[in-house]
C-alpha positions in Angstrom: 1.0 5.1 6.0 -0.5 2.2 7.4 1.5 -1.2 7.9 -0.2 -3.8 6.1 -0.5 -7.1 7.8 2.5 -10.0 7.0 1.2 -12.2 4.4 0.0 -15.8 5.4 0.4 -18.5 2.7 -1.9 -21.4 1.9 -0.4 -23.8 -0.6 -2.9 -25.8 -3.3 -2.2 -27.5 -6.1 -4.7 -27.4 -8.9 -6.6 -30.1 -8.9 -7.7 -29.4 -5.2 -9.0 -25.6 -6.5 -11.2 -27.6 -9.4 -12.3 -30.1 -6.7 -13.4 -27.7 -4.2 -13.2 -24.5 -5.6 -15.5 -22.3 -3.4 -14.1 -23.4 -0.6 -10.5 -23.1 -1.1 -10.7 -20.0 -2.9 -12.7 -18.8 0.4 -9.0 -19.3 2.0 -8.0 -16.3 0.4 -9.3 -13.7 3.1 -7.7 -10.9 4.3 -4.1 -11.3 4.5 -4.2 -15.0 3.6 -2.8 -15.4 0.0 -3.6 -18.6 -1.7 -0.9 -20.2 -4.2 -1.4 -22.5 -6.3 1.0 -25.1 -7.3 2.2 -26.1 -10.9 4.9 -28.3 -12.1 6.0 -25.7 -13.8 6.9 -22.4 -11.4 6.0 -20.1 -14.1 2.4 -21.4 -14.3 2.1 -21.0 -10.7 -0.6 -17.8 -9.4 -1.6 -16.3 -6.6 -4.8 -15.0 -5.1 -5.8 -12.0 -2.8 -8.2 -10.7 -1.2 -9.3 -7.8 -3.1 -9.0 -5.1 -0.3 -5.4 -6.6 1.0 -4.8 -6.6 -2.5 -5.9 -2.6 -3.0 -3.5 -1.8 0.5 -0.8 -3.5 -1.5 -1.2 -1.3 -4.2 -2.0 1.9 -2.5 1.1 1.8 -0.3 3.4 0.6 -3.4 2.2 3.9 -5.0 2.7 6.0 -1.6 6.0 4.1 -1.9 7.0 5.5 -5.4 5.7 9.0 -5.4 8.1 9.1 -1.7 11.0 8.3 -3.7 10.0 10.3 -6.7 9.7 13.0 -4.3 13.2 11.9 -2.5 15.4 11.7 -5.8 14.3 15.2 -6.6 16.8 16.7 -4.7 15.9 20.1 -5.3 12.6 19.9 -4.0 13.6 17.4 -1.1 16.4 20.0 0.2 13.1 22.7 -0.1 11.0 20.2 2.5 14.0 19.9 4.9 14.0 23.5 5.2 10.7 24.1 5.6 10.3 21.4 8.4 13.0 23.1 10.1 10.7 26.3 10.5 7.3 24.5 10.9 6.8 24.4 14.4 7.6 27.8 15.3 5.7 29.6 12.3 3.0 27.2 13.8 3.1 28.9 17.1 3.2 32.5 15.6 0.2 31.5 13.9 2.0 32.2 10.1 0.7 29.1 9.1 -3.0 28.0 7.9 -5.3 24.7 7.5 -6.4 23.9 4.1 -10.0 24.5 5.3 -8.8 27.9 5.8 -7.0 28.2 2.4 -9.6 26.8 0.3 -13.0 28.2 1.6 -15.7 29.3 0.1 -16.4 33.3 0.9 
């Protein structure tokens, strides 16, 4: 899993989107996340950068299925066994590459 870059804010309040919307939404590139202000902190939003935005999501889902996989404790006592014999059926050759399992005769 990759490490997404830290977040930089950039602060607006609304009337300076309306006035120059292009170029303050522009601001909102890569891992620059554009708020924008309200009165109220309910009405406030945010907004990303759609690929920084898909990373976010990508690694909270890598994040969940870990600890879906990690509160099965059945199935997460089966990997820690395994992984203790990995390397050496490795080296006598017991194990294969999923190119090697899944082709095509």
């Amino acid at each position: 899993m990759s490490l997404l870059a830290e977040p930089k804010f950039h602060e607006v309040n609304r009337s300076e989107l309306r006035q120059n919307q292009s170029a303050t939404l522009k601001r909102a590139r890569g891992s620059a996340v554009l708020v924008i202000r309200s009165n109220d902190t309910e009405d406030e939003k945010v907004v990303l950068d759609k690929q920084y935005f898909d990373q976010l999501r990508k690694q909270l889902q890598s994040v969940v299925e870990t600890l879906e996989i990690t509160m099965d404790q059945r199935l997460f006592k089966q990997i820690l066994t395994a992984a203790d014999t990995l390397e050496e059926d490795l080296r006598l050759g017991k194990l294969h590459s999923l190119e090697d399992a899944f082709a095509e005769d």
